[in-house]
C-alpha positions in Angstrom: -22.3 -34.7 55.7 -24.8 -35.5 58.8 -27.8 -36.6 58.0 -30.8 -35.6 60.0 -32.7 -37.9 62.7 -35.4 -40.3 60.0 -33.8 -39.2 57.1 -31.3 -40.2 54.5 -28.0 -40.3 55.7 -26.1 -39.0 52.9 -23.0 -40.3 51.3 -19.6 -38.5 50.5 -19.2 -37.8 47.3 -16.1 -39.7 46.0 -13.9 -36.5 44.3 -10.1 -35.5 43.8 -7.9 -35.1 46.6 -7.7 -38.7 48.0 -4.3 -39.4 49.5 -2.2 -41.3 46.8 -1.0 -45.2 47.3 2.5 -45.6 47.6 5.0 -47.4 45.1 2.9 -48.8 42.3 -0.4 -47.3 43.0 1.5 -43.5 43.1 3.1 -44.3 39.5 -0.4 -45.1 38.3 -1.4 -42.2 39.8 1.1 -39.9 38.1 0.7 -41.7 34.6 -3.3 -41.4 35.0 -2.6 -38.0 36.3 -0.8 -36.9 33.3 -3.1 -38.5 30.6 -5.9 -36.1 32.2 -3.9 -33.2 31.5 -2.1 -34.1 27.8 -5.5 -34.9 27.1 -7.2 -31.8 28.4 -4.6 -29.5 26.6 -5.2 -31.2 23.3 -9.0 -31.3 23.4 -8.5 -27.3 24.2 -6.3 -26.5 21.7 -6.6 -28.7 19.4 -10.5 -29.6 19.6 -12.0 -33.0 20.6 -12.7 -34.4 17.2 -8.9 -33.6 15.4 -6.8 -35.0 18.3 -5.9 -38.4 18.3 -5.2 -41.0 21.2 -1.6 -41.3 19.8 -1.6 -37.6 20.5 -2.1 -37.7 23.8 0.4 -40.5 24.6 3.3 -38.6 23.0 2.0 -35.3 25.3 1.6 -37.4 28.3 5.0 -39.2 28.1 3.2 -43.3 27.6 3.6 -45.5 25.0 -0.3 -45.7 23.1 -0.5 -49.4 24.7 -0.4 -48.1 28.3 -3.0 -45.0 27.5 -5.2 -48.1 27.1 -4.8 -49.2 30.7 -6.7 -46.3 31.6 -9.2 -45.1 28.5 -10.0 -47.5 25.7 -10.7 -44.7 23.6 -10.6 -41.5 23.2 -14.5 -40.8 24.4 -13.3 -42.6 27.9 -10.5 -40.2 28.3 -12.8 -37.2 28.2 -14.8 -38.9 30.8 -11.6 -39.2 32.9 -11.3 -35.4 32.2 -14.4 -34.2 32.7 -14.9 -36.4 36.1 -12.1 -35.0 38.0 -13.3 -31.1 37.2 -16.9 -32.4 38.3 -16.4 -34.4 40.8 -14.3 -30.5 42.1 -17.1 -28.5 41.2 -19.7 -31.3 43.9 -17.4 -30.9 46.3 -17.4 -26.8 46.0 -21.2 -26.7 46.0 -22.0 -29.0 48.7 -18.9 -26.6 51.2 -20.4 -23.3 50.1 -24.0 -24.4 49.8 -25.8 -21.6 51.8 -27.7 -23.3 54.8 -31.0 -22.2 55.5 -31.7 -20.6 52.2 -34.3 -22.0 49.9 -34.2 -24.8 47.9 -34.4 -23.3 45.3 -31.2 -21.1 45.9 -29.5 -24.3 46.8 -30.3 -26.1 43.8 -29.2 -23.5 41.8 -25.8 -23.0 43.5 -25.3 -26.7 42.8 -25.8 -26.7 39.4 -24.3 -23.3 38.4 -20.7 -25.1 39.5 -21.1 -27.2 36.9 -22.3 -24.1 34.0 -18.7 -22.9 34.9 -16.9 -26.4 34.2 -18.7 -26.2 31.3 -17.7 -22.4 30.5 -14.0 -23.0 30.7 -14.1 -24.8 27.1 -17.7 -25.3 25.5 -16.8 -27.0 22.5 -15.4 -29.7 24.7 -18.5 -29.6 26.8 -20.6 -30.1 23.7 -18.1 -33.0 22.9 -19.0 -34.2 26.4 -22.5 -34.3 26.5 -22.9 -35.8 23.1 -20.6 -39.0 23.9 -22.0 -39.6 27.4 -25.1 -40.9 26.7 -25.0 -44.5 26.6 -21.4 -44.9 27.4 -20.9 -47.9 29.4 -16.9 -47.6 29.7 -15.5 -47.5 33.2 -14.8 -43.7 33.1 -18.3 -43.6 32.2 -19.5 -45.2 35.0 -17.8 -43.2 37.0 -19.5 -40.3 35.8 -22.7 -41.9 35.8 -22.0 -42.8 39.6 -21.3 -39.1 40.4 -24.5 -37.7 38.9 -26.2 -40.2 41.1 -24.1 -39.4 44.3 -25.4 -35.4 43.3 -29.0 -37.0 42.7 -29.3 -38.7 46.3 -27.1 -35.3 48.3 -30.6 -33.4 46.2 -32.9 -35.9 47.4 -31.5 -35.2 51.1 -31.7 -31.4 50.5 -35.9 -31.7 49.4 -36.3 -34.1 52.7 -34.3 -31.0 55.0 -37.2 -28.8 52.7 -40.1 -31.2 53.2 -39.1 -30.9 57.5 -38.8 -27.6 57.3 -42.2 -27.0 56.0 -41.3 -26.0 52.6 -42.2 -29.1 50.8 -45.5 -31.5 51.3 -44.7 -34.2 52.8 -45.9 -36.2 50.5 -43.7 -35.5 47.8 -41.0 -38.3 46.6 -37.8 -36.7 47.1 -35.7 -39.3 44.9 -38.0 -38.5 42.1 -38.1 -34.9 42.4 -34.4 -34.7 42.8 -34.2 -36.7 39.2 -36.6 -34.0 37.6 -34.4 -31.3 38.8 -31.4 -33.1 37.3 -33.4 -33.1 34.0 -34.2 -29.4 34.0 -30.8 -28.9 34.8 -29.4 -30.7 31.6 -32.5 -29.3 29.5 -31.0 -25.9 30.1 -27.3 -27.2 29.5 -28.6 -28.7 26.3 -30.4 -25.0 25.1 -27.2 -23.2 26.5 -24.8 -25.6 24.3 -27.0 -25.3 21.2 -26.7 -22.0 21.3 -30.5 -21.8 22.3 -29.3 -18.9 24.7 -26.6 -17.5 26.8 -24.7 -19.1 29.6 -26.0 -16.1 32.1 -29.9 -16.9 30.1 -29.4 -20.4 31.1 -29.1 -20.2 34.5 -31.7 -16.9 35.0 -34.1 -17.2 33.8 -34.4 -20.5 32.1 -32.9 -22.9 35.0 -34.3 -20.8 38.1 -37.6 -20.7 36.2 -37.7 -24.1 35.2 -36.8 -25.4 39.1 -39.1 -22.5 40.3 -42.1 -24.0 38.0 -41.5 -27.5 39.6 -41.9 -26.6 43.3 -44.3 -24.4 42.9 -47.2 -26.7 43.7 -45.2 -28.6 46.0 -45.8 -26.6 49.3 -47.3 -28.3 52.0 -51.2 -28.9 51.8 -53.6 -26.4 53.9 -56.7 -27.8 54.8 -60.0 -26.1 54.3 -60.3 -23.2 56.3 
């Protein structure tokens, strides 16, 4: 994605459709590949807590010992699952995001993508968001590492607002882009608790929330 002239120069989002290595690399591929969707079915039919890692070996055709090549446990296989459906849902937001509209439309185009991962099985989502934090596997960090690629592409969407006049100037886009991300999961969190709908989440909890926040962000008038 171009950056603009003084500003961040923002990084691709790492996501799913890399070209595959051949030989080796392509059968780890396939095996990894089929792990994500044994274990997807499972947690979907089956439910997160009553399947088993043994489980998903037997679906995904690998003795339990090589499962362990790629998830130590069955928390770091959801990761794995819930990155690559993610990591598609970026990718979607940042092609459709609608240029020119304001930032608060574009934040909540963003982060809608991920309400409908989320949709497709909540009981799994709730699975998610209770073993993530604190998880310090590498299929964690490769979530955490996504979340922060999404922070930083935020970050360069408040500096586009803050040149085009819609933000102060003043205004640390880093740490504004973080507090988004927080009312963002806050209205995950309420949503998943059964707080409130999916459609109440997004309008009018998350667009009020984000609305809230930039409110008194607009550039500073001097005294007339």
């Amino acid at each position: 994605m171009p950056g603009i002239s003084g500003l961040v120069s923002l990084p691709e989002v790492t996501t799913v459709n890399q070209k595959r290595a051949p030989g080796r690399e392509a059968r780890k591929d396939d095996k990894r590949a089929r792990l994500r969707e044994a274990a997807w079915d499972l947690f979907t039919t089956a439910g997160y807590d009553q399947t088993t890692t043994k489980a998903i070996a037997e679906r995904a055709g690998v003795a339990s010992g090589t499962l362990f090549l790629y998830a130590r446990d069955k928390a770091e296989l959801l990761f794995l699952v819930f990155h690559e459906r993610l990591a598609a849902a970026v990718d979607e937001g940042l092609r459709t995001l609608p240029a020119g509209a304001p930032l608060l439309d574009q934040l909540l185009h963003l982060y809608a993508g991920f309400f409908r991962v989320y949709a497709v099985a909540p009981e799994v989502a709730r699975a998610f968001i209770r073993e993530l934090p604190g998880a310090e596997g590498p299929n964690a960090q490769v979530v955490h590492q996504l979340t922060m690629s999404l922070i930083t592409h935020i970050g360069g969407l408040i500096q586009r607002a803050q040149a085009n006049g819609e933000l102060a100037a003043d205004v640390p886009p880093m740490l504004l882009a973080q507090n988004t991300f927080a009312l963002y999961f806050a209205a995950v969190l309420a949503w998943l608790s059964r707080m409130t709908t999916l459609a109440g989440a997004l309008d009018p909890l998350l667009r009020s929330s984000l609305a809230l926040q930039l409110r008194g962000l607009g550039p500073r008038r001097g005294p007339t």
